[in-house]
N, CA, C and O atoms as a GROMACS GRO file, in nm:
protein
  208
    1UNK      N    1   1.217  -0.361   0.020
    1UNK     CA    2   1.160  -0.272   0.119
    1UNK      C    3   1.088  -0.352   0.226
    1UNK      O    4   1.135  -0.353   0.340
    2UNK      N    5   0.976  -0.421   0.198
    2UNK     CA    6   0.901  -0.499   0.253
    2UNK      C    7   1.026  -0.604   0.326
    2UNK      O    8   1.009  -0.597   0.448
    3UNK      N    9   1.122  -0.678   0.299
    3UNK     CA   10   1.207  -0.773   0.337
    3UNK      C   11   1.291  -0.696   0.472
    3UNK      O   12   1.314  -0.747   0.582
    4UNK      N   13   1.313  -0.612   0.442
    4UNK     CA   14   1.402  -0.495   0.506
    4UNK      C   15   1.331  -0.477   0.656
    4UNK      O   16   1.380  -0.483   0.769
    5UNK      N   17   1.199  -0.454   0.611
    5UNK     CA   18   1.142  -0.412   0.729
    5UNK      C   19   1.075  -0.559   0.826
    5UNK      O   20   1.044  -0.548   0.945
    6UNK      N   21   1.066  -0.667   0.760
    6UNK     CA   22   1.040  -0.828   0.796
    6UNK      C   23   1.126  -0.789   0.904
    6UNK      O   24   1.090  -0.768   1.020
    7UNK      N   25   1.298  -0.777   0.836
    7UNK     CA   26   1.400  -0.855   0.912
    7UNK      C   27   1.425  -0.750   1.043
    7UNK      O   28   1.492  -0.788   1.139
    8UNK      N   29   1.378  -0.643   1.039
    8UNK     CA   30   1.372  -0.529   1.160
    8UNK      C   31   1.270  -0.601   1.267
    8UNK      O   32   1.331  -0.649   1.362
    9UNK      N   33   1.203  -0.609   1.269
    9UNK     CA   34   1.072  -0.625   1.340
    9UNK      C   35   1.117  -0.795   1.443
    9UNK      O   36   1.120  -0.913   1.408
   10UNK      N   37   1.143  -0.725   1.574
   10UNK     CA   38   1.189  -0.833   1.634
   10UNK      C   39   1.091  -0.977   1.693
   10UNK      O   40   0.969  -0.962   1.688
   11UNK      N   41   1.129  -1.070   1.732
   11UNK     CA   42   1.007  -1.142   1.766
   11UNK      C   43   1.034  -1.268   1.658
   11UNK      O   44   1.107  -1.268   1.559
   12UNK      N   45   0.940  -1.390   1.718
   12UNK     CA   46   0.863  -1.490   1.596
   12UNK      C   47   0.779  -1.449   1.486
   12UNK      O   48   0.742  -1.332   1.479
   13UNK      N   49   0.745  -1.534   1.401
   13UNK     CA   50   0.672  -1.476   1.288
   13UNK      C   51   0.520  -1.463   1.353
   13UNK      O   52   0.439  -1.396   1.289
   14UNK      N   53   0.488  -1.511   1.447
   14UNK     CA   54   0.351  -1.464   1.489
   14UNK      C   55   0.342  -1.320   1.523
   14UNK      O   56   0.246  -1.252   1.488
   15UNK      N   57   0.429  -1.279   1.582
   15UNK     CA   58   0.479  -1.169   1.690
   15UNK      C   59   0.484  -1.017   1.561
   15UNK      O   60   0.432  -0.906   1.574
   16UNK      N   61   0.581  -1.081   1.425
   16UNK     CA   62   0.613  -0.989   1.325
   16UNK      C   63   0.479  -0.981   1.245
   16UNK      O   64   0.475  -0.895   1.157
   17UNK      N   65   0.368  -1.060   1.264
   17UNK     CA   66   0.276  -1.065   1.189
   17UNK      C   67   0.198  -0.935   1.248
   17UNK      O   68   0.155  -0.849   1.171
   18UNK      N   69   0.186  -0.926   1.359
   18UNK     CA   70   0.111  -0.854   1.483
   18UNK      C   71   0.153  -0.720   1.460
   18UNK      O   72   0.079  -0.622   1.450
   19UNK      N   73   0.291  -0.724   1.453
   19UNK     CA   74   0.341  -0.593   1.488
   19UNK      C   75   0.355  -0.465   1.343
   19UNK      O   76   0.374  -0.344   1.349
   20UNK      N   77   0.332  -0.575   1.199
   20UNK     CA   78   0.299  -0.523   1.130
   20UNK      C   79   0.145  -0.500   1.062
   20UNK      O   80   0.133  -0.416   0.972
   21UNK      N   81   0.077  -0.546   1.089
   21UNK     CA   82  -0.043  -0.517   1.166
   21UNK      C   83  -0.098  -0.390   1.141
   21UNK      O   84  -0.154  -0.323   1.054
   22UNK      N   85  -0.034  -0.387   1.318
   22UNK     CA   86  -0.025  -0.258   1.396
   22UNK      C   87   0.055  -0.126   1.351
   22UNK      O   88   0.017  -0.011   1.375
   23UNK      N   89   0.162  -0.158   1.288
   23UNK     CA   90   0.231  -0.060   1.194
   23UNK      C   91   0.135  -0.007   1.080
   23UNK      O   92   0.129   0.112   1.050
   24UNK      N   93   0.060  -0.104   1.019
   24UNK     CA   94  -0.023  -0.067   0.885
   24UNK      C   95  -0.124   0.054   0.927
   24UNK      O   96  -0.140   0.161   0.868
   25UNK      N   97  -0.205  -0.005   1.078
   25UNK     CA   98  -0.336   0.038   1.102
   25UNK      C   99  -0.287   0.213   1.169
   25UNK      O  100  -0.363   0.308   1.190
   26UNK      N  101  -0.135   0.205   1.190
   26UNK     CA  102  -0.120   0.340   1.258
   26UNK      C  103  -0.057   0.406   1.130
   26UNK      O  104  -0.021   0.509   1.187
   27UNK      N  105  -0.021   0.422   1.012
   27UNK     CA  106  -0.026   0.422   0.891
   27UNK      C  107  -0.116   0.495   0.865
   27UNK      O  108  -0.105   0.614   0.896
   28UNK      N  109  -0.239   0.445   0.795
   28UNK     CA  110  -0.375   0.454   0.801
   28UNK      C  111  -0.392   0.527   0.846
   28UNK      O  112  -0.410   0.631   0.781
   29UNK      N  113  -0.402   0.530   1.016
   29UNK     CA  114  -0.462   0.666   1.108
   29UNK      C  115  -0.408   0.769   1.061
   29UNK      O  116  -0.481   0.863   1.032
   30UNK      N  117  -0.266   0.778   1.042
   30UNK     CA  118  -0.204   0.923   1.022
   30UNK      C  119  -0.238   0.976   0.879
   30UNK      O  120  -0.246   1.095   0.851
   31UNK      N  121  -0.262   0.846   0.768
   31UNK     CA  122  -0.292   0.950   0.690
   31UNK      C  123  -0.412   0.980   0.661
   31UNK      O  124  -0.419   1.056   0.564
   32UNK      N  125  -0.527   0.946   0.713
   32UNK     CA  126  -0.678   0.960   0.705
   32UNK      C  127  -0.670   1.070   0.856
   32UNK      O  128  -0.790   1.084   0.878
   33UNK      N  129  -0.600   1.145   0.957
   33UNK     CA  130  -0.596   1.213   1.030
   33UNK      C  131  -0.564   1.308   1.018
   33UNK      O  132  -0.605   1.395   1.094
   34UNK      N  133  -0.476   1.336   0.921
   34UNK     CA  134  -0.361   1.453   0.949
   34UNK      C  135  -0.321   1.472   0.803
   34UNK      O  136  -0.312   1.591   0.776
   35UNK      N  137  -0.285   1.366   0.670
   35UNK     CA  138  -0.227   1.411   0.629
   35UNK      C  139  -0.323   1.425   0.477
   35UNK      O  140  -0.292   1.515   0.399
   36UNK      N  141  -0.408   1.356   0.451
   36UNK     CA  142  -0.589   1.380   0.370
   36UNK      C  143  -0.614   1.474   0.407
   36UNK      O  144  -0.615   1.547   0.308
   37UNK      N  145  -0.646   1.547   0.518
   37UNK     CA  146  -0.760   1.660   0.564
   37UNK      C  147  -0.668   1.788   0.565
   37UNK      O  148  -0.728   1.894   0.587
   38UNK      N  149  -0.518   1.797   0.544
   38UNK     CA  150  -0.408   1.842   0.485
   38UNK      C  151  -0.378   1.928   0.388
   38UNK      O  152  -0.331   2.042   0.384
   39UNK      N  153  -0.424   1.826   0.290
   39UNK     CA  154  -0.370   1.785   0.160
   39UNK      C  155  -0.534   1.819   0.049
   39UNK      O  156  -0.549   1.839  -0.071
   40UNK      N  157  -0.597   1.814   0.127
   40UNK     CA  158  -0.800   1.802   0.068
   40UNK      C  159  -0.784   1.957  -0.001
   40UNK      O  160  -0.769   1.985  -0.119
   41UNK      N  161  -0.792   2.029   0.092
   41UNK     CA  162  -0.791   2.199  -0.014
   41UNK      C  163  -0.714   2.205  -0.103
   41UNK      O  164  -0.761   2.273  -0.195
   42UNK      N  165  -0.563   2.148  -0.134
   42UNK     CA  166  -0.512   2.173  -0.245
   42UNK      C  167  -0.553   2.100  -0.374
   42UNK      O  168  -0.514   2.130  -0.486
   43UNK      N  169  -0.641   1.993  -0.340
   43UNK     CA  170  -0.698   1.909  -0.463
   43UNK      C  171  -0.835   1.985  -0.543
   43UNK      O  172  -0.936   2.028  -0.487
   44UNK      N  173  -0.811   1.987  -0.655
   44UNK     CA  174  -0.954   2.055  -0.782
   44UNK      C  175  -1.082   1.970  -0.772
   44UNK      O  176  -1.165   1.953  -0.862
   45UNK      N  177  -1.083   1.924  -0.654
   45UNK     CA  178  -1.228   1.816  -0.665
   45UNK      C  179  -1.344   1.879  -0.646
   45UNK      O  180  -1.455   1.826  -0.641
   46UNK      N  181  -1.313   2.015  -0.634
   46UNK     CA  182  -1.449   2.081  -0.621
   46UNK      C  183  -1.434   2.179  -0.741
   46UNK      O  184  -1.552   2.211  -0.759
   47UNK      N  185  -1.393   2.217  -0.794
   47UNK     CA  186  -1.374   2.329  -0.931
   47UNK      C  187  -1.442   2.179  -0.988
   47UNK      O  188  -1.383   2.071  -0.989
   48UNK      N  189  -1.604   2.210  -1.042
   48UNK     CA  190  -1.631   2.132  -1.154
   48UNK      C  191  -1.677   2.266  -1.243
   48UNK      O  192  -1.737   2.363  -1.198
   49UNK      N  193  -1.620   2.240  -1.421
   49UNK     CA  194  -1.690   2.323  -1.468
   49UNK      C  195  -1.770   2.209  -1.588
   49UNK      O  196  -1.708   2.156  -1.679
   50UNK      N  197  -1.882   2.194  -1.569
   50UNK     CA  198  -1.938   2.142  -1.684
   50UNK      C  199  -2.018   2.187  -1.695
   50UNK      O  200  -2.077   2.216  -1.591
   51UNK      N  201  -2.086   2.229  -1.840
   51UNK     CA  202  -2.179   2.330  -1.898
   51UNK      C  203  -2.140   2.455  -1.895
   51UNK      O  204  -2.222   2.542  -1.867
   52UNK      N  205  -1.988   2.492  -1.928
   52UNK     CA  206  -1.980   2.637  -1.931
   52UNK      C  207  -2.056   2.696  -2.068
   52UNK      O  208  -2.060   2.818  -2.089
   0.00000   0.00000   0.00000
């Protein structure tokens, strides 16, 4: 997977270093943006029952 996407990413290895990077950090954004704040109501992290 990781190799796959090396050999996509055009450029020198400085250039592929950069650009995956930048791939990771926009990654990240989308899923701390859009797809967590999503996804948050369907998770039981708030149903605590202790001491019934």
């Amino acid at each position: 997977m990781y190799a796959a996407l090396w050999r996509l990413l055009p450029g020198p290895v400085w250039l592929k270093v950069a650009e995956a990077l930048v791939l990771l950090a926009v990654v990240l954004w989308v899923l701390l943006a859009w797809v967590f704040p999503t996804v948050e109501p369907l998770l039981p992290f708030d149903r605590i029952t202790v001491g019934d």
